[in-house]
C-alpha positions as protocol buffer text, in pm:
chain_id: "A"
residue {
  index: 1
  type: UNK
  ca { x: -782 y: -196 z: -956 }
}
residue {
  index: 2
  type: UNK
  ca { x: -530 y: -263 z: -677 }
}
residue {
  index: 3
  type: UNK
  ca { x: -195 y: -437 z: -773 }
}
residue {
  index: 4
  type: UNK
  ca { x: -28 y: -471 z: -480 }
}
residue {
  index: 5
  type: UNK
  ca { x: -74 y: -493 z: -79 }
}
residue {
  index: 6
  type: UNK
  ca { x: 162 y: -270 z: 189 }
}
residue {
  index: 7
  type: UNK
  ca { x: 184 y: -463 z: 490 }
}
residue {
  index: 8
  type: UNK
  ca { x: 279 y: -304 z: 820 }
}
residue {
  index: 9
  type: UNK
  ca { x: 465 y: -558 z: 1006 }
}
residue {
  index: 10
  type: UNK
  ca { x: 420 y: -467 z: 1394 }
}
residue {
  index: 11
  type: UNK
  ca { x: 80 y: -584 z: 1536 }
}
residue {
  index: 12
  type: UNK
  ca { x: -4 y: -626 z: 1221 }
}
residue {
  index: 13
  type: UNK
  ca { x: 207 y: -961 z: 1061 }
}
residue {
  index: 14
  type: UNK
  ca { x: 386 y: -1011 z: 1398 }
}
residue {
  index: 15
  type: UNK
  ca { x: 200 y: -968 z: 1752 }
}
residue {
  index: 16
  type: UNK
  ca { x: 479 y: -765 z: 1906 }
}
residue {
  index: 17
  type: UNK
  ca { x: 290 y: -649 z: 2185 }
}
residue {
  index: 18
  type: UNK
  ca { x: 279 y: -1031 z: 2311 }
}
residue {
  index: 19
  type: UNK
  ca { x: 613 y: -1071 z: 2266 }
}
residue {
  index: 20
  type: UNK
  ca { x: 667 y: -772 z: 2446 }
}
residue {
  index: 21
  type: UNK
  ca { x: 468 y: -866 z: 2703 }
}
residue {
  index: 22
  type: UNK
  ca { x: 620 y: -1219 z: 2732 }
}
residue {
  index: 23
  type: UNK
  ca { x: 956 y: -1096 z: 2762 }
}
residue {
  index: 24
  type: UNK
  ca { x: 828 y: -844 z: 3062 }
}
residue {
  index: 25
  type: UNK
  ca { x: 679 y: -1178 z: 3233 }
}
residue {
  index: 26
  type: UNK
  ca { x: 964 y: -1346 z: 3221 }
}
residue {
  index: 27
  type: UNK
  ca { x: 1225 y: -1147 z: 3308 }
}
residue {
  index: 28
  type: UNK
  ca { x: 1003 y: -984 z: 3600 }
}
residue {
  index: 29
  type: UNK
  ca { x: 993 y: -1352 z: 3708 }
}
residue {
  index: 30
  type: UNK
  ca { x: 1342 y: -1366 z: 3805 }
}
residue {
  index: 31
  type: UNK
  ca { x: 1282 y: -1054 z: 4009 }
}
residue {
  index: 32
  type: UNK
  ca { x: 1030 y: -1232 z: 4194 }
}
residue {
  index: 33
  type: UNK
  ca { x: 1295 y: -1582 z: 4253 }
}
residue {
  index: 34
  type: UNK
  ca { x: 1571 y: -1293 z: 4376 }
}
residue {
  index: 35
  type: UNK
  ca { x: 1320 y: -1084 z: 4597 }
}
residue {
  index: 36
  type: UNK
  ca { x: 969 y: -1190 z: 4611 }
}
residue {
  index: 37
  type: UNK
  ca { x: 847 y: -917 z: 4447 }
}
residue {
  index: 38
  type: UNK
  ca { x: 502 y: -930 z: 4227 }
}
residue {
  index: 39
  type: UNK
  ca { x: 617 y: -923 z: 3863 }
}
residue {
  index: 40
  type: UNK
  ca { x: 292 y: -773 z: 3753 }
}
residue {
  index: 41
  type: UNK
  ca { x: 404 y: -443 z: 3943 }
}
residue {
  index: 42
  type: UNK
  ca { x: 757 y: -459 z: 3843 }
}
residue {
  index: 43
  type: UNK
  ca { x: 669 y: -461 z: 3509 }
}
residue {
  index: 44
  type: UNK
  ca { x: 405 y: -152 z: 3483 }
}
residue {
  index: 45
  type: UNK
  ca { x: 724 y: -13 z: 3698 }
}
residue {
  index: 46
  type: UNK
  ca { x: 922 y: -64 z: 3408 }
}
residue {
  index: 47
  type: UNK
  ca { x: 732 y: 43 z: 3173 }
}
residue {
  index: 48
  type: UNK
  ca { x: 665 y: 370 z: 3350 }
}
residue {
  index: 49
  type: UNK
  ca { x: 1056 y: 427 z: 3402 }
}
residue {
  index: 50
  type: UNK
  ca { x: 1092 y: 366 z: 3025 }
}
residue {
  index: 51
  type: UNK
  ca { x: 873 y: 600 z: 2892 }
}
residue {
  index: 52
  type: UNK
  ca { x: 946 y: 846 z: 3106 }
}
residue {
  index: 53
  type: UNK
  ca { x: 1352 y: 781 z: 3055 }
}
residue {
  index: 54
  type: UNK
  ca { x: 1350 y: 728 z: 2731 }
}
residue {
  index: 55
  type: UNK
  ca { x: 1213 y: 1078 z: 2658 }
}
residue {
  index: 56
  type: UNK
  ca { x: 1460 y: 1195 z: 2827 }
}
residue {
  index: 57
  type: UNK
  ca { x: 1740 y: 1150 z: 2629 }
}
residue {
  index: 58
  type: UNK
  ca { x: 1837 y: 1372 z: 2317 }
}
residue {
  index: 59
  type: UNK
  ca { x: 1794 y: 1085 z: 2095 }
}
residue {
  index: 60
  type: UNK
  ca { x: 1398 y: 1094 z: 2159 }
}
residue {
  index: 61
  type: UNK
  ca { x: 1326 y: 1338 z: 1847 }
}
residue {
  index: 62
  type: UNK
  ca { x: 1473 y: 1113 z: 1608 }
}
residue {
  index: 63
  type: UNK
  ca { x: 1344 y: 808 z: 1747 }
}
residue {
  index: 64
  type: UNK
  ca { x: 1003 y: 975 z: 1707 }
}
residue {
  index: 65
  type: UNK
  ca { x: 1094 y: 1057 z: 1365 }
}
residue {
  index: 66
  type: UNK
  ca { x: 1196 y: 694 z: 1267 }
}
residue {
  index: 67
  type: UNK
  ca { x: 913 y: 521 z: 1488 }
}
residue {
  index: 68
  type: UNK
  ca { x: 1149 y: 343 z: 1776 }
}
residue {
  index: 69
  type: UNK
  ca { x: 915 y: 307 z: 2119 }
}
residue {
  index: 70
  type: UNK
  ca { x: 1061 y: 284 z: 2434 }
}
residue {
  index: 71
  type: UNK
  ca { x: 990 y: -77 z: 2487 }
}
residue {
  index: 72
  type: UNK
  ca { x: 1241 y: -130 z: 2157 }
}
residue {
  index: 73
  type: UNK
  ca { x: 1454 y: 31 z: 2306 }
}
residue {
  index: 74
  type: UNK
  ca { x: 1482 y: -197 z: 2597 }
}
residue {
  index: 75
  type: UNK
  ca { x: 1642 y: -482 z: 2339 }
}
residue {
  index: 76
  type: UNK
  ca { x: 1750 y: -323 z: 2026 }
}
residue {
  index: 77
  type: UNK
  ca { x: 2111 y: -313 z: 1972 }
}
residue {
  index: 78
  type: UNK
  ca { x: 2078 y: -35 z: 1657 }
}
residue {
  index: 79
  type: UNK
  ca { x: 2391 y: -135 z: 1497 }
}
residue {
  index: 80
  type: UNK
  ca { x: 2308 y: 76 z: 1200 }
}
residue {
  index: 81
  type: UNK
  ca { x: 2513 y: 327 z: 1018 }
}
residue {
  index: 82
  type: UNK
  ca { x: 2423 y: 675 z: 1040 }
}
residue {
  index: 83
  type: UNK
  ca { x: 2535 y: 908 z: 1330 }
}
residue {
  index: 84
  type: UNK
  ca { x: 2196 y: 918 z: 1500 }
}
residue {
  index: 85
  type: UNK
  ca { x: 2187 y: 564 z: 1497 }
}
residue {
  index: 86
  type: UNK
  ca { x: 2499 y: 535 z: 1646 }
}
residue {
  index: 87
  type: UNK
  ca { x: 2429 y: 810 z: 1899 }
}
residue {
  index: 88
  type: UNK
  ca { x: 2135 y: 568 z: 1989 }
}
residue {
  index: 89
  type: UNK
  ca { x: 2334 y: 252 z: 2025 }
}
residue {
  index: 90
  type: UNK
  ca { x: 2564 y: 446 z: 2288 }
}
residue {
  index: 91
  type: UNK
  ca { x: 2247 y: 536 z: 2505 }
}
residue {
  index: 92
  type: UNK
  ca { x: 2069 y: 185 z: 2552 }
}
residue {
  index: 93
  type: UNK
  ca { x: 2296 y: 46 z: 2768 }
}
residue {
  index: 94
  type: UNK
  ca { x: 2265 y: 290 z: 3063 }
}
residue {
  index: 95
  type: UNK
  ca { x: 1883 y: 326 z: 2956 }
}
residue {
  index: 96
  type: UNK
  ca { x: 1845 y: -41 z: 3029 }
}
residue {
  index: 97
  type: UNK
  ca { x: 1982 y: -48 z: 3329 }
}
residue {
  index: 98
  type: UNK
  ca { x: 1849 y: 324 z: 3445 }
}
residue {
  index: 99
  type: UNK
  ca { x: 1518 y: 162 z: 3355 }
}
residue {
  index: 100
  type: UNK
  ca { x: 1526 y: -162 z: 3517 }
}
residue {
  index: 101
  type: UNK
  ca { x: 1692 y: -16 z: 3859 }
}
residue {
  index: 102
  type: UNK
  ca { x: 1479 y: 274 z: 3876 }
}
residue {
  index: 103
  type: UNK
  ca { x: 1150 y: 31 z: 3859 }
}
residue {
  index: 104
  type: UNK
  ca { x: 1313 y: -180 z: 4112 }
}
residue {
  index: 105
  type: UNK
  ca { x: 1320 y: 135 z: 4336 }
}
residue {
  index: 106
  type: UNK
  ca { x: 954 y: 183 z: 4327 }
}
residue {
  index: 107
  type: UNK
  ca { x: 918 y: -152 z: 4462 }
}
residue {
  index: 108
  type: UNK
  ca { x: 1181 y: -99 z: 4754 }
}
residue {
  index: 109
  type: UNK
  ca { x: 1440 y: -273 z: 4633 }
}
residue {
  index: 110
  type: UNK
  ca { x: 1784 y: -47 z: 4580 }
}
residue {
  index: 111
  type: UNK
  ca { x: 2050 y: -311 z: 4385 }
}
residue {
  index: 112
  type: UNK
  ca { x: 2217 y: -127 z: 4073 }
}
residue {
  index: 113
  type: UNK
  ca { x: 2399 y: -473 z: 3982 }
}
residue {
  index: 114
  type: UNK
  ca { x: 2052 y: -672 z: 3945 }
}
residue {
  index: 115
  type: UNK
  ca { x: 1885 y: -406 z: 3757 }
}
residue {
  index: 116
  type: UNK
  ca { x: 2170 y: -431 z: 3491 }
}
residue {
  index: 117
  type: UNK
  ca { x: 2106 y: -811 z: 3476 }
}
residue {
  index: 118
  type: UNK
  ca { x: 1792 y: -766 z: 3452 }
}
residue {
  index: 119
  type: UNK
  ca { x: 1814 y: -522 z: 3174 }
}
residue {
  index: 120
  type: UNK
  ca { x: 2065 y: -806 z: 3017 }
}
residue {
  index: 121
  type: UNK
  ca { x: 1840 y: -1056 z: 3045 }
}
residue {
  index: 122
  type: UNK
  ca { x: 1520 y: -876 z: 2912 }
}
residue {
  index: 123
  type: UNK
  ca { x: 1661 y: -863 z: 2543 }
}
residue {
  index: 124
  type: UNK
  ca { x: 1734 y: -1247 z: 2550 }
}
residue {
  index: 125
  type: UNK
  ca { x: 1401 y: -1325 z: 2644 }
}
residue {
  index: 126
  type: UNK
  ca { x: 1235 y: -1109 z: 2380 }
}
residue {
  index: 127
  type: UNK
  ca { x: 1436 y: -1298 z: 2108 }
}
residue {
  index: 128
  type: UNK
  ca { x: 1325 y: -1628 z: 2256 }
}
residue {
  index: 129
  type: UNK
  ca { x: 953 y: -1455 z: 2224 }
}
residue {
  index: 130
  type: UNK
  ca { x: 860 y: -1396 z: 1856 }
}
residue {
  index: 131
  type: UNK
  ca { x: 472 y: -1421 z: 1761 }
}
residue {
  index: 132
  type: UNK
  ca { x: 294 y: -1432 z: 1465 }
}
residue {
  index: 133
  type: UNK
  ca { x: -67 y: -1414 z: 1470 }
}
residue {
  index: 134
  type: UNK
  ca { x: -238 y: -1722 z: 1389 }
}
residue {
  index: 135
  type: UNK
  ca { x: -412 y: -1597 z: 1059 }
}
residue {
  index: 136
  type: UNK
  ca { x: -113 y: -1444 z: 933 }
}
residue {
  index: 137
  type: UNK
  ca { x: 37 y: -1698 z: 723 }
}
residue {
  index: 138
  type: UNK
  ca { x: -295 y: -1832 z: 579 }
}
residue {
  index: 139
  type: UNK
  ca { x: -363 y: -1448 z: 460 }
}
residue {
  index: 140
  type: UNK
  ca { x: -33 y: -1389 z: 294 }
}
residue {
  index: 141
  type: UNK
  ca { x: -42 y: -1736 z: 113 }
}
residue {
  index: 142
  type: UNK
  ca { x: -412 y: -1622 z: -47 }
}
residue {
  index: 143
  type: UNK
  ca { x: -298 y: -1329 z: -155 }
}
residue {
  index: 144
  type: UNK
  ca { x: 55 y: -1395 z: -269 }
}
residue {
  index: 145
  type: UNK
  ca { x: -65 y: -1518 z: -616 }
}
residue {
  index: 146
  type: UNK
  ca { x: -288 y: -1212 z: -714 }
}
residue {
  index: 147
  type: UNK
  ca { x: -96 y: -906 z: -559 }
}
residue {
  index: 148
  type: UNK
  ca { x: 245 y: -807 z: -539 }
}
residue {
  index: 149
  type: UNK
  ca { x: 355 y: -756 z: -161 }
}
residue {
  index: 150
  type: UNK
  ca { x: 542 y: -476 z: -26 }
}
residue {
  index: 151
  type: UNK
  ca { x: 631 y: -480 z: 403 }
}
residue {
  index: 152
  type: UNK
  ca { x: 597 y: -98 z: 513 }
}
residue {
  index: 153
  type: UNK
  ca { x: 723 y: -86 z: 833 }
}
residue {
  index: 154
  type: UNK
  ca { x: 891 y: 173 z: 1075 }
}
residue {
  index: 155
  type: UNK
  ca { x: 1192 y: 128 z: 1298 }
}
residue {
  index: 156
  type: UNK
  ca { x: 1588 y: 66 z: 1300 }
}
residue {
  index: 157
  type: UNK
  ca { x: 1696 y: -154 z: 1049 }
}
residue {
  index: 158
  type: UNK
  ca { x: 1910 y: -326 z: 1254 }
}
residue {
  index: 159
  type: UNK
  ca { x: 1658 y: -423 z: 1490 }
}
residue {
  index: 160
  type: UNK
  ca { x: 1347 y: -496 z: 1222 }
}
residue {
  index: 161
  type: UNK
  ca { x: 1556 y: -734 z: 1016 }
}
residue {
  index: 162
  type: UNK
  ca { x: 1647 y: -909 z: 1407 }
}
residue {
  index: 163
  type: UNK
  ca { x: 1254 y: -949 z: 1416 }
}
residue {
  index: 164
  type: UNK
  ca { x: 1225 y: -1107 z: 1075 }
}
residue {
  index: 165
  type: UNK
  ca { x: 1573 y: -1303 z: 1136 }
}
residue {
  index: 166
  type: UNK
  ca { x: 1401 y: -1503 z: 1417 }
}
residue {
  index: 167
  type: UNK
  ca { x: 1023 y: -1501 z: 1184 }
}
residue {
  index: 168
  type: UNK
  ca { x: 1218 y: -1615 z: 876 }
}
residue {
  index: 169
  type: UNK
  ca { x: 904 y: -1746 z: 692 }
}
residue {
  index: 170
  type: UNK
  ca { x: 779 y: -1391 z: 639 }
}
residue {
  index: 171
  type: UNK
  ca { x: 1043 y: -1271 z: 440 }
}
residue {
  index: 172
  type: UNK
  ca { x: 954 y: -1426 z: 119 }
}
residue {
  index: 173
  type: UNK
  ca { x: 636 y: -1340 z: 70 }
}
residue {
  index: 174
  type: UNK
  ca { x: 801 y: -1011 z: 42 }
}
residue {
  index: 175
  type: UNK
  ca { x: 910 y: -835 z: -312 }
}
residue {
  index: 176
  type: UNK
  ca { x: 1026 y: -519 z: -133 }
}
residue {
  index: 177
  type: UNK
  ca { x: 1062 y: -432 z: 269 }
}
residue {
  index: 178
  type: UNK
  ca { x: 1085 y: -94 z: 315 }
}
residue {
  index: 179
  type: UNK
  ca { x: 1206 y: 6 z: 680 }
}
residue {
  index: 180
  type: UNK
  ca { x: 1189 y: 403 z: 747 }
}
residue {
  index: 181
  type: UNK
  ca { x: 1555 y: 423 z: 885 }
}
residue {
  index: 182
  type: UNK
  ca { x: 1681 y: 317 z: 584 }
}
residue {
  index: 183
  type: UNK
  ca { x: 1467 y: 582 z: 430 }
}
residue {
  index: 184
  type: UNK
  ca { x: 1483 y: 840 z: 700 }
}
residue {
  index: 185
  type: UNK
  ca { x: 1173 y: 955 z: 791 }
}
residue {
  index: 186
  type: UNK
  ca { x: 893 y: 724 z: 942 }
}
residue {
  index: 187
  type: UNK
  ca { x: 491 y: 650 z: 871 }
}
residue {
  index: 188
  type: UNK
  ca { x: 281 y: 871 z: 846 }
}
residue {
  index: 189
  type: UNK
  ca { x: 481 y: 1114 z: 637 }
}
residue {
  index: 190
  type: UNK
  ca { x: 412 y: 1078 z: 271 }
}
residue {
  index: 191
  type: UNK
  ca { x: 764 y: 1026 z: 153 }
}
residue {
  index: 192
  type: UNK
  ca { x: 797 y: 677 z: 261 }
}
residue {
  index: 193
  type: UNK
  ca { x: 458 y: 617 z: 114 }
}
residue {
  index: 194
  type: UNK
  ca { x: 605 y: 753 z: -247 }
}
residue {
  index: 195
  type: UNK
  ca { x: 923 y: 551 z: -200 }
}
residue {
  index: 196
  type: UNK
  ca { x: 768 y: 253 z: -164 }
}
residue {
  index: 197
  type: UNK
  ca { x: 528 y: 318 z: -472 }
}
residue {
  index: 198
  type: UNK
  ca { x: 859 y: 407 z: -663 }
}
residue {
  index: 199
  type: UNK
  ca { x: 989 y: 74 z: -582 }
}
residue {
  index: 200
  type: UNK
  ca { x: 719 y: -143 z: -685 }
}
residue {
  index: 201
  type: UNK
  ca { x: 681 y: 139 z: -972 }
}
residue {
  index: 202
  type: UNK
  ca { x: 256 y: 141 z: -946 }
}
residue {
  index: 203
  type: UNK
  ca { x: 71 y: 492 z: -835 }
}
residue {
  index: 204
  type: UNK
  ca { x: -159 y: 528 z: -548 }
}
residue {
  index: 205
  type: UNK
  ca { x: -449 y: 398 z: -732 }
}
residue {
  index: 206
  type: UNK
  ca { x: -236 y: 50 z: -766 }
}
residue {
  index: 207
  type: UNK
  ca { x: -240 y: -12 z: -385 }
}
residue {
  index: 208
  type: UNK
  ca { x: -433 y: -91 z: -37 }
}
residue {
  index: 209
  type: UNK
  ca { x: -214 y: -46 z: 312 }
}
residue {
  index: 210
  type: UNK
  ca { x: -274 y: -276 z: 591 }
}
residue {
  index: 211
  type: UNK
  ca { x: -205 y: -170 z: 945 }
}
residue {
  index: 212
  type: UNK
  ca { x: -286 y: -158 z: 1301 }
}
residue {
  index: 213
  type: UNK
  ca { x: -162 y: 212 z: 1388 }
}
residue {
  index: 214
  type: UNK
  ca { x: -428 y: 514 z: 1269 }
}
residue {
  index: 215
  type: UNK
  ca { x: -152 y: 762 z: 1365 }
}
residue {
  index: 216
  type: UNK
  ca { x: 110 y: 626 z: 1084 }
}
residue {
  index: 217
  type: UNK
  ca { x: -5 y: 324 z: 884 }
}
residue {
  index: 218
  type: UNK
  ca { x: -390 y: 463 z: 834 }
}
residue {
  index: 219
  type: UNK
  ca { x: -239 y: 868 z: 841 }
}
residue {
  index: 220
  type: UNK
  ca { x: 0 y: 772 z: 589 }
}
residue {
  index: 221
  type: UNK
  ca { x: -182 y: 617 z: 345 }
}
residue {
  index: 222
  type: UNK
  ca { x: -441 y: 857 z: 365 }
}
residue {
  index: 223
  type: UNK
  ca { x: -166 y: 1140 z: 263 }
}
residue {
  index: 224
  type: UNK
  ca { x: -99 y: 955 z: 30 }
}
residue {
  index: 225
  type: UNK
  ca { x: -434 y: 869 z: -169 }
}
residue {
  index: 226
  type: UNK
  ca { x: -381 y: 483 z: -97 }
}
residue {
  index: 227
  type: UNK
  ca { x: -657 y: 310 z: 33 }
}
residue {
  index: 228
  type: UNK
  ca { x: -652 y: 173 z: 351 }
}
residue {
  index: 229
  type: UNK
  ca { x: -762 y: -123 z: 611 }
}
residue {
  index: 230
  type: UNK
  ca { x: -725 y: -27 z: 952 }
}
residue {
  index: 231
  type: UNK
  ca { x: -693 y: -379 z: 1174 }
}
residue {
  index: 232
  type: UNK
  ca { x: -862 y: -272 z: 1465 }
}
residue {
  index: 233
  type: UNK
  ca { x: -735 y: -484 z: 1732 }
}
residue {
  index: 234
  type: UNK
  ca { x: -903 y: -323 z: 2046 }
}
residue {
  index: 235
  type: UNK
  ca { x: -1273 y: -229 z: 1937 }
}
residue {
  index: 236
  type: UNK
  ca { x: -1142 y: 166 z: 1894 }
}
residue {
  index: 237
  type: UNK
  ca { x: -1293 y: 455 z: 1765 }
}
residue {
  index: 238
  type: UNK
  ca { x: -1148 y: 605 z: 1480 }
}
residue {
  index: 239
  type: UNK
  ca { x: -1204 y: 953 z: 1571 }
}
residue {
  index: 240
  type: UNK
  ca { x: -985 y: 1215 z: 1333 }
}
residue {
  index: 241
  type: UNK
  ca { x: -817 y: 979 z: 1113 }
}
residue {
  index: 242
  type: UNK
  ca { x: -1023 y: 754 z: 898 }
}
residue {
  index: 243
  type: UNK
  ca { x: -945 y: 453 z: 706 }
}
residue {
  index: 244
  type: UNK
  ca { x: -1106 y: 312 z: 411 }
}
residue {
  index: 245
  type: UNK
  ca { x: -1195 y: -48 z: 549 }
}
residue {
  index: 246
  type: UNK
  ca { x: -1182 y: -154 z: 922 }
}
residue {
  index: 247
  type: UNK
  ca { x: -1161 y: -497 z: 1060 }
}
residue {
  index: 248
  type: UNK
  ca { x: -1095 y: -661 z: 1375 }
}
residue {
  index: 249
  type: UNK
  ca { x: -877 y: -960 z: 1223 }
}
residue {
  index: 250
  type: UNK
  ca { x: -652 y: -967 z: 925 }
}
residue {
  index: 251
  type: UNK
  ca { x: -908 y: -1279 z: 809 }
}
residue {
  index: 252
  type: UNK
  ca { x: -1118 y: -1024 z: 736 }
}
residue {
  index: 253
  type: UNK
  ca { x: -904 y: -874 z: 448 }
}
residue {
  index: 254
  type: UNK
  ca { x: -984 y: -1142 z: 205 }
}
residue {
  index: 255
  type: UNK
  ca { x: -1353 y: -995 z: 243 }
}
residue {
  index: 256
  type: UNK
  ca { x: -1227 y: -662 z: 172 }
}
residue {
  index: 257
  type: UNK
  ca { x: -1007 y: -708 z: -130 }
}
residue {
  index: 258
  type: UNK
  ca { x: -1231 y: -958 z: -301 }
}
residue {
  index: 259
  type: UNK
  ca { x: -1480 y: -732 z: -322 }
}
residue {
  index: 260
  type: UNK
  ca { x: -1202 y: -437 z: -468 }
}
């Protein structure tokens, strides 16, 4: 009988990629005021220069380890204390601007000074962009009665707490958030997974996790013997990894646990 529910919180509670995207459109705009240039193409520029860039630097393992993307690293600060973290916060200054000036490039446009304003500017506007999905408060209020709720998500503490400072209703539904660089090792490896069990002090049997990602949140679990719900956003095909339960909108979980 499951106990409790482990929400992801990345395009799963929150619809980061919006914001993302939001922030890109907006700060691109000013590009477009300065020099006329098509924001649409500055910003697959961008992101181009970022993941390329941000791969780059010696910082990428760990990142990879903890579950940091590229595009986080365009407005996280990572004030967090360990010496990778650190090492990190040291880096995303020149990556910003690297980034934003090198995308400028491939559009003709050679000014050092506005790329660093623009990579200034990007991490106000992603602040000013936080979305929740439309469903996701009306889920966590039906379930909050009947299961205990745990928030499973990967990143830099410093910057995931930033996300749920500016969503503030979210936090408590919460009895536990677990972020992996607290921990030290990201989704999908199993330790995280037993941690978070540990906390809420139920087995595998006791749980369902609720994500978007195959490669961590449905890998994970899986590792794991939790059951999972893959939210399949984008009509994918869930090839080598396979969850428990699929759906295309977290509505749909109410289905899915009812019938558990």
């Amino acid at each position: 009988m499951v106990k409790a529910i482990f929400f992801d919180l990345d395009d799963t509670l929150l619809w980061d990629k919006k914001s993302v995207a939001t922030a890109f459109q907006t700060t691109c705009e000013v590009a477009e005021e300065r020099y006329g240039v098509d924001p649409k193409k500055l910003e697959e520029a961008v992101r181009e220069e970022a993941r390329k860039l941000y791969s780059s630097y010696e910082t990428y393992s760990f990142t990879q380890l903890i579950g940091i993307n590229p595009f986080e690293g365009l407005w996280g600060e990572f004030k967090d204390d360990t010496k990778e973290f650190r090492q990190l916060s040291e880096i995303v200054p020149e990556y910003r601007r690297r980034t934003w000036t090198e995308g400028l490039k491939k559009l003709g446009i050679d000014d050092e000074d506005f790329g660093y304003e623009l990579g200034e500017r990007f991490p106000e506007e992603r602040k000013k962009a936080p979305f929740v999905y439309e469903d996701t408060f009306s889920v966590l209020n039906q379930v909050k009665e009947e299961y205990r709720l745990l928030l499973l998500t990967n990143g830099s503490p410093d910057l995931q707490n930033t996300k749920l400072k500016i969503t503030p209703e979210l936090v408590p539904y919460f009895e536990h958030i677990v972020i992996s660089g607290d921990y030290g090792k990201g989704k999908p490896d199993p330790g995280i997974f037993e941690y978070a069990l540990q906390k809420m002090n139920l087995t595998s049997e006791d749980v369902i996790m609720v994500g978007d990602n195959l490669n961590t949140d449905i890998k994970g679990a899986n590792r794991t013997g939790i059951k999972s719900v893959w939210i399949n956003h984008h009509e994918m095909t869930a090839t080598e990894v396979k969850p428990t339960f699929e759906i295309s909108r977290l509505r749909e979980l109410i289905g899915i646990i009812e019938k558990l």
